[in-house]
C-alpha positions as CSV (number, residue, x, y, z in Angstrom):
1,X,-26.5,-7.9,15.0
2,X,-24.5,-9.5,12.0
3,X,-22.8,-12.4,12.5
4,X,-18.9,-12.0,12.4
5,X,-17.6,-15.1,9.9
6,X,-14.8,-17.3,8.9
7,X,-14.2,-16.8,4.8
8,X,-13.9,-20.3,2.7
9,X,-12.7,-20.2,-0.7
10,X,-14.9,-21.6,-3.8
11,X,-18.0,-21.0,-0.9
12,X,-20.8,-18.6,-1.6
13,X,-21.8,-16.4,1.2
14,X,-25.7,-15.1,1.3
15,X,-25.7,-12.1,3.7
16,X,-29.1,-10.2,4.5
17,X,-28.6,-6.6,6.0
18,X,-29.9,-6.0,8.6
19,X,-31.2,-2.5,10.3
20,X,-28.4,-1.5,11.8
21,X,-26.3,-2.1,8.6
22,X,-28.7,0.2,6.0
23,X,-26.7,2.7,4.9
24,X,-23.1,1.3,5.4
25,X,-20.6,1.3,2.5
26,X,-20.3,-2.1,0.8
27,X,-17.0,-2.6,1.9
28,X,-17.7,-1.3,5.6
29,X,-20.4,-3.6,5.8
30,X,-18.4,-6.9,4.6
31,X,-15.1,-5.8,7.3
32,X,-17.8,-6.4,9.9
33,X,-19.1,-9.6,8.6
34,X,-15.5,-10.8,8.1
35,X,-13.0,-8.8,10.7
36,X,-10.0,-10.9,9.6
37,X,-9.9,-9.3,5.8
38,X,-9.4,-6.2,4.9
39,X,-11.0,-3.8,2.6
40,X,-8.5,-4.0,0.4
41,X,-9.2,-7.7,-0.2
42,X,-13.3,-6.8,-0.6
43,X,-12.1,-3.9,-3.3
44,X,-10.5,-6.6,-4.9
45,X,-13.3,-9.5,-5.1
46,X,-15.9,-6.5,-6.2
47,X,-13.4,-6.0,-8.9
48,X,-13.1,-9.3,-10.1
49,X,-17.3,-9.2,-10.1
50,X,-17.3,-11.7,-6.9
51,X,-19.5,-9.5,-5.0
52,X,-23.4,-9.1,-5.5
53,X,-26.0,-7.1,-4.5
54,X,-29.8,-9.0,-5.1
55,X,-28.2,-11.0,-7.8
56,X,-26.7,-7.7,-9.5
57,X,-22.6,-7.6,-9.3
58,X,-21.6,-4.3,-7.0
59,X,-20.9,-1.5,-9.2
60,X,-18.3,-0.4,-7.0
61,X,-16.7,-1.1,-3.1
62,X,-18.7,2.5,-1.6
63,X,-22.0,1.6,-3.1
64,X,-24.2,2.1,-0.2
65,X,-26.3,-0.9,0.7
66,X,-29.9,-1.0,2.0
67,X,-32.6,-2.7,4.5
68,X,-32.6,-6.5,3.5
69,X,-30.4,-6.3,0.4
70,X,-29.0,-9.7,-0.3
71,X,-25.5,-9.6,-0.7
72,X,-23.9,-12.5,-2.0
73,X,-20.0,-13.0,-1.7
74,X,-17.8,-16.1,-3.6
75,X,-13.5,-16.2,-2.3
76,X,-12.3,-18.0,-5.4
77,X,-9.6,-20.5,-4.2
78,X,-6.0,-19.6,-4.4
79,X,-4.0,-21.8,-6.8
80,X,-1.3,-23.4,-5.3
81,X,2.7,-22.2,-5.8
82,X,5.4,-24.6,-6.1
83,X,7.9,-23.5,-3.4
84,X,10.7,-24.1,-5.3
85,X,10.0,-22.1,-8.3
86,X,8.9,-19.3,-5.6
87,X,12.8,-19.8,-4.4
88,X,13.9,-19.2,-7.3
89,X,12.1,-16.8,-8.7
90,X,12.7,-14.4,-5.4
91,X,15.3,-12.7,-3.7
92,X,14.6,-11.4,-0.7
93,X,17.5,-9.8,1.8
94,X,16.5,-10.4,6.0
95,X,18.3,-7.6,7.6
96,X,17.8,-8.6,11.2
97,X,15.7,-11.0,13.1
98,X,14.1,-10.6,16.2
99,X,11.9,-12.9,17.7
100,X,8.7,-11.0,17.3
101,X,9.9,-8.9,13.8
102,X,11.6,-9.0,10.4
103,X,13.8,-6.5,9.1
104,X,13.7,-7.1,5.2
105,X,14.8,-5.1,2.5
106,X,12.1,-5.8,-0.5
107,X,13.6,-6.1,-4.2
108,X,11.7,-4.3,-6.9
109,X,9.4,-5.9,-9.1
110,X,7.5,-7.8,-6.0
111,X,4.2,-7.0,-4.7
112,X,4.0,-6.9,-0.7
113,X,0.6,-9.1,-1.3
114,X,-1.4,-10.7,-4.1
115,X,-2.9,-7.8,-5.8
116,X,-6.1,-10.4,-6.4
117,X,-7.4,-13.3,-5.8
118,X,-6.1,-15.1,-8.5
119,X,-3.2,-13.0,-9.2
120,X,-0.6,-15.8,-9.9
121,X,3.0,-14.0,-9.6
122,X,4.4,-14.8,-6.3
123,X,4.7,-11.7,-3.8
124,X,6.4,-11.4,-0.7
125,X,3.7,-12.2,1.0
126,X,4.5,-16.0,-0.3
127,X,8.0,-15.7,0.7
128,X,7.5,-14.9,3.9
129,X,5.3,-18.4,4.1
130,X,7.7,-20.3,2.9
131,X,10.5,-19.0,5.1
132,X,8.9,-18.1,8.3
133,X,5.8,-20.5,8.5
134,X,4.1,-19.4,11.5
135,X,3.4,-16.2,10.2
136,X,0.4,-17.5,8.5
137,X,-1.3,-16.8,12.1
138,X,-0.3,-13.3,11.9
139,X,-2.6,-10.8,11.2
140,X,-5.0,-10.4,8.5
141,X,-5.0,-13.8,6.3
142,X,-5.1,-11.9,3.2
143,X,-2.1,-10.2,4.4
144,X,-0.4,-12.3,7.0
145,X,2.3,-10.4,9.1
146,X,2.2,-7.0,6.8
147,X,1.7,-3.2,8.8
148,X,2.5,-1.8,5.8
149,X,3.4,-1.8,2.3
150,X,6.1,-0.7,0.0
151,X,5.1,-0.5,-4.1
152,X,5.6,-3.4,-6.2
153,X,8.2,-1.6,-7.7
154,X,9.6,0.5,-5.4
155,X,12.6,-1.7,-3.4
156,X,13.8,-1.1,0.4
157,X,13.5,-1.5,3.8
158,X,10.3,-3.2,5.4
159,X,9.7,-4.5,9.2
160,X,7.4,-7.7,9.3
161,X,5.8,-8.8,12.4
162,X,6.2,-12.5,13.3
163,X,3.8,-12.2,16.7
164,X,0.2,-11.2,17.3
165,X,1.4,-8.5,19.9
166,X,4.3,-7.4,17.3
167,X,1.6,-6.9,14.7
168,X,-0.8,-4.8,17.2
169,X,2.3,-2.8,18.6
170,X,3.6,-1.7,15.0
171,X,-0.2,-1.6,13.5
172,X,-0.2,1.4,16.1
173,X,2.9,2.5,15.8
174,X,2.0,2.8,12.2
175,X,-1.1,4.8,12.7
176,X,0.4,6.9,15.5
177,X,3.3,8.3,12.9
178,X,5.8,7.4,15.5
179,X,7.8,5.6,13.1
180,X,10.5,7.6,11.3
181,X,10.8,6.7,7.2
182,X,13.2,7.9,5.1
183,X,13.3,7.4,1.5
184,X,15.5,8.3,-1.7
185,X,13.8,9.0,-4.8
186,X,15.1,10.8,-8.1
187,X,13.1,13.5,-9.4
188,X,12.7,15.4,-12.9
189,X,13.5,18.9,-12.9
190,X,14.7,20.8,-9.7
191,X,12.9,20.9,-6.8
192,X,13.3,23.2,-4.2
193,X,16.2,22.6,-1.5
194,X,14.0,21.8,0.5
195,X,10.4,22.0,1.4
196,X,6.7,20.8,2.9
197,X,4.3,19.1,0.4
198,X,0.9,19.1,1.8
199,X,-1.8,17.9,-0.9
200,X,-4.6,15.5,-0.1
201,X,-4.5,12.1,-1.8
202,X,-7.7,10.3,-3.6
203,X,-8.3,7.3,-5.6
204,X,-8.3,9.2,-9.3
205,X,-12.2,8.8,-10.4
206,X,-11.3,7.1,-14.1
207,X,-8.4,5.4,-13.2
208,X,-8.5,2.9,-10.4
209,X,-5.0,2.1,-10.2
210,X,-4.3,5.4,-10.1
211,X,-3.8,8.1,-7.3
212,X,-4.7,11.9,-7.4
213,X,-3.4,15.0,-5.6
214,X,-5.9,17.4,-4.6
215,X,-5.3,20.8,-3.5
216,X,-7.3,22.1,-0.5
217,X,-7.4,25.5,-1.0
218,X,-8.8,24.9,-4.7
219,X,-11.9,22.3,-3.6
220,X,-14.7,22.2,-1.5
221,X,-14.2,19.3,0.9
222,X,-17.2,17.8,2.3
223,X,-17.5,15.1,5.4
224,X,-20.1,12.5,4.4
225,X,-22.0,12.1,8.0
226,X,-22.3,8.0,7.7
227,X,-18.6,7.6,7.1
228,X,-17.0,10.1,8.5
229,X,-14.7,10.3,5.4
230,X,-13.6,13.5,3.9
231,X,-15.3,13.9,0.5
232,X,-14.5,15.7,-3.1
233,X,-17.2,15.9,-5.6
234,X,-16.1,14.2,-8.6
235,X,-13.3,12.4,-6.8
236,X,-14.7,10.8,-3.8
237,X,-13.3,10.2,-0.4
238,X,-10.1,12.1,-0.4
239,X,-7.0,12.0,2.7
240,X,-4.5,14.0,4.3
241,X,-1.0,13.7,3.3
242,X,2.2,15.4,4.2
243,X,6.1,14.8,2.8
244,X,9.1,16.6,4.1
245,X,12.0,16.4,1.8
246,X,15.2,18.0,1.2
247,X,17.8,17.5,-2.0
248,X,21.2,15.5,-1.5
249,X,22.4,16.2,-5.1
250,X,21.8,18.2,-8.1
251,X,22.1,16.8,-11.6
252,X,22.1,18.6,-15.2
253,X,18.1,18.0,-15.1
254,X,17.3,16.2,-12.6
255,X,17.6,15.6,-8.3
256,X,18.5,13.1,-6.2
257,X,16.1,14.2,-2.5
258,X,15.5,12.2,0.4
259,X,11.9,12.1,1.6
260,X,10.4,11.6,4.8
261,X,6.5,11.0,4.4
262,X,4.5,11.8,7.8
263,X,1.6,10.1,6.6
264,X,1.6,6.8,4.7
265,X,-1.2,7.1,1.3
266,X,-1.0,4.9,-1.2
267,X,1.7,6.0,-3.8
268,X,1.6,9.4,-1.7
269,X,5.4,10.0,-2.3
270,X,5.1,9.4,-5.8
271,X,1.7,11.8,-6.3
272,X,3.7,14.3,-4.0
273,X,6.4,15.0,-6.3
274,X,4.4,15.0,-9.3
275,X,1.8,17.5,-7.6
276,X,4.6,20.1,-7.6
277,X,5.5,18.9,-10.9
278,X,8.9,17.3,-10.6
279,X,7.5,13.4,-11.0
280,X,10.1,10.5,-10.4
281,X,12.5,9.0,-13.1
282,X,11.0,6.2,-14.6
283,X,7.8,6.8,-12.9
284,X,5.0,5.9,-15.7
285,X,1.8,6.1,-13.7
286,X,2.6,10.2,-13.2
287,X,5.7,10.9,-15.2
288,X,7.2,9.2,-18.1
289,X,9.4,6.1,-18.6
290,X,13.1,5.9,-19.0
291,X,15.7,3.2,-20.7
292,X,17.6,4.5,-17.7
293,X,15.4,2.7,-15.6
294,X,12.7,0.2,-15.7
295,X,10.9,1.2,-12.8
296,X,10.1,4.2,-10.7
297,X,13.7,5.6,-9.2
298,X,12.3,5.0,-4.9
299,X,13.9,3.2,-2.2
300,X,13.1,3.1,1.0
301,X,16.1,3.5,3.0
302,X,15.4,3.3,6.5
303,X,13.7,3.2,9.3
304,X,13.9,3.8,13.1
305,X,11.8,2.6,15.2
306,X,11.2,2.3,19.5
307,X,10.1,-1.8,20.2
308,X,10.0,-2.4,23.6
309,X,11.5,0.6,25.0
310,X,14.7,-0.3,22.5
311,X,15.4,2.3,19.8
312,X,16.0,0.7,16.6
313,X,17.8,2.0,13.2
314,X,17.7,-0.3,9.9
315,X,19.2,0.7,6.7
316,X,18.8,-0.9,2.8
317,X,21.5,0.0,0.4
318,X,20.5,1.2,-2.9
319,X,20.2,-1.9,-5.4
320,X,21.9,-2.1,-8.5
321,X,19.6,-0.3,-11.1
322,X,19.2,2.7,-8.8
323,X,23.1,3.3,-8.1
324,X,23.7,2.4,-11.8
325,X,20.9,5.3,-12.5
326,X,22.7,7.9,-10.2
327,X,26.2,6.7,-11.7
328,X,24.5,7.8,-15.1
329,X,23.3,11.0,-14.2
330,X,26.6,11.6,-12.1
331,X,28.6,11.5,-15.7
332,X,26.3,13.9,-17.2
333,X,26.8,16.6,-14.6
């Protein structure tokens, strides 16, 4: 059986597979050597060309590996931040404190985590460290005290755990969908009143920042037998995701809706609305920038929650860009 290990940065890892491991994804195969990262963090070292396979750098994180492949695996170190500057440079609001959660209410602009090893802008990841110290022991250290993620630029409402057993009880909570999320998010175009999106998500096969909607009815959708993971040809492994959202407010061409996704994809709301082709203001991964605003129009706006047999409502106001966007379109009708 593979040995489970502790990660070191600027330390390279030599990792035979063994039989039981032929055949795994890449990424599957380094989670079980190192159960404290995620594969988010592996995707990121392959990308940065920290991952080999028999001296070769992995072509990609689902490469399948074989019977005594030699994969070899260097953390570069993290430079430091100066605390201070990371003051100042972020502002982060704490909407309530509990003592096993954070209610915080994420500016845009900020990534939840370091997008990579070496990425060198400060996230909130890095505020949290510097405000609440003993979260470091929270969860995954590539992501200490995060059960989920807003956008970098998409602001609003974010619970943080500050406990092991908080991070366990929301982790499920998370995956059980028994955490209500409401978003507001201004689209081009009108939308229905009100409606059901249903479109699987996928990472998009040239673009790996990039998300894809596919439509099931139009695709055959495979299940590959090692994984388990519902498969597109020429897209790859490909997930169920579902929005409900209604609109508050017409404008002249364009809607104000509130969202509540059921499942939580990367950039699902985002792919959503442009799948039925009414993308977000601002929105230039899948819609088109605005000098009405510099990022995509989403906030999350709430959420309610049951810790501990309590029920629990928290709300974000709007920041400035977003009411000064509504304001604008307001005036035009």
């Amino acid at each position: 059986m593979g040995t489970k290990l502790l990660i070191k940065p600027n330390i390279s890892y030599e990792l035979i597979v063994e039989p039981h491991e032929a055949a795994m994804r890449l990424d599957m195969f380094l989670v079980s050597r190192f159960p404290d990262l995620s594969r988010n963090f592996f995707q990121r070292l392959v990308e940065a060309n920290c991952v080999q396979i028999n001296k070769q750098p992995a072509a990609k994180q689902g490469v399948k590996i074989k019977l005594n492949d030699q994969v070899s695996i260097t953390v570069p170190a993290q430079k430091k931040r100066d605390p201070q500057a990371l003051t100042d440079s972020i502002s982060v609001e704490v909407v309530y404190e509990h003592e096993h959660f954070l209610i915080i209410n994420k500016p845009a602009g900020v990534n939840v985590h370091p997008p990579r090893p070496q990425h060198e802008e400060p996230s909130l990841v890095d505020w949290l460290l510097n405000h609440y110290a003993s979260i470091a022991e929270v969860g995954y250290n590539d992501r200490p005290g995060i059960v989920h993620r807003l956008d970098k630029d998409t602001s609003g409402i974010m619970v943080v755990a500050r406990t092991a057993y908080a991070h366990a009880y929301f982790e499920r909570q998370f995956r059980l969908r028994t955490i209500k999320k409401t978003y507001l998010a201004i689209t081009q175009g009108h939308p229905n009143q009100s409606g059901t999106i249903d479109l699987m998500i996928g990472r998009h096969p040239t673009s790996r920042c990039k998300m894809m909607h596919v439509r099931p009815e139009k695709v055959e959708i495979q299940r590959d037998v090692t994984t388990g993971y519902l498969q597109v040809a020429g897209v790859g492994r490909v997930r169920q995701a579902v929005s409900h959202y209604r609109v508050l407010e017409y404008f002249e061409r364009t809607a104000l809706i509130e969202v509540h996704p059921v499942t939580g994809r990367t950039h699902q709301i985002r792919v959503h609305c442009a799948g039925i082709g009414h993308p977000l203001i601002g929105d230039f991964l899948y819609g088109t920038t605005t000098p009405l605003i510099a990022r995509q129009a989403l906030h999350a706006a709430s959420l309610t929650f049951v810790f501990d047999g309590k029920e629990y409502e928290f709300n974000a106001d709007l920041p400035s860009d977003f009411l000064k966007l509504l304001n604008q379109l307001r005036m035009k009708g």
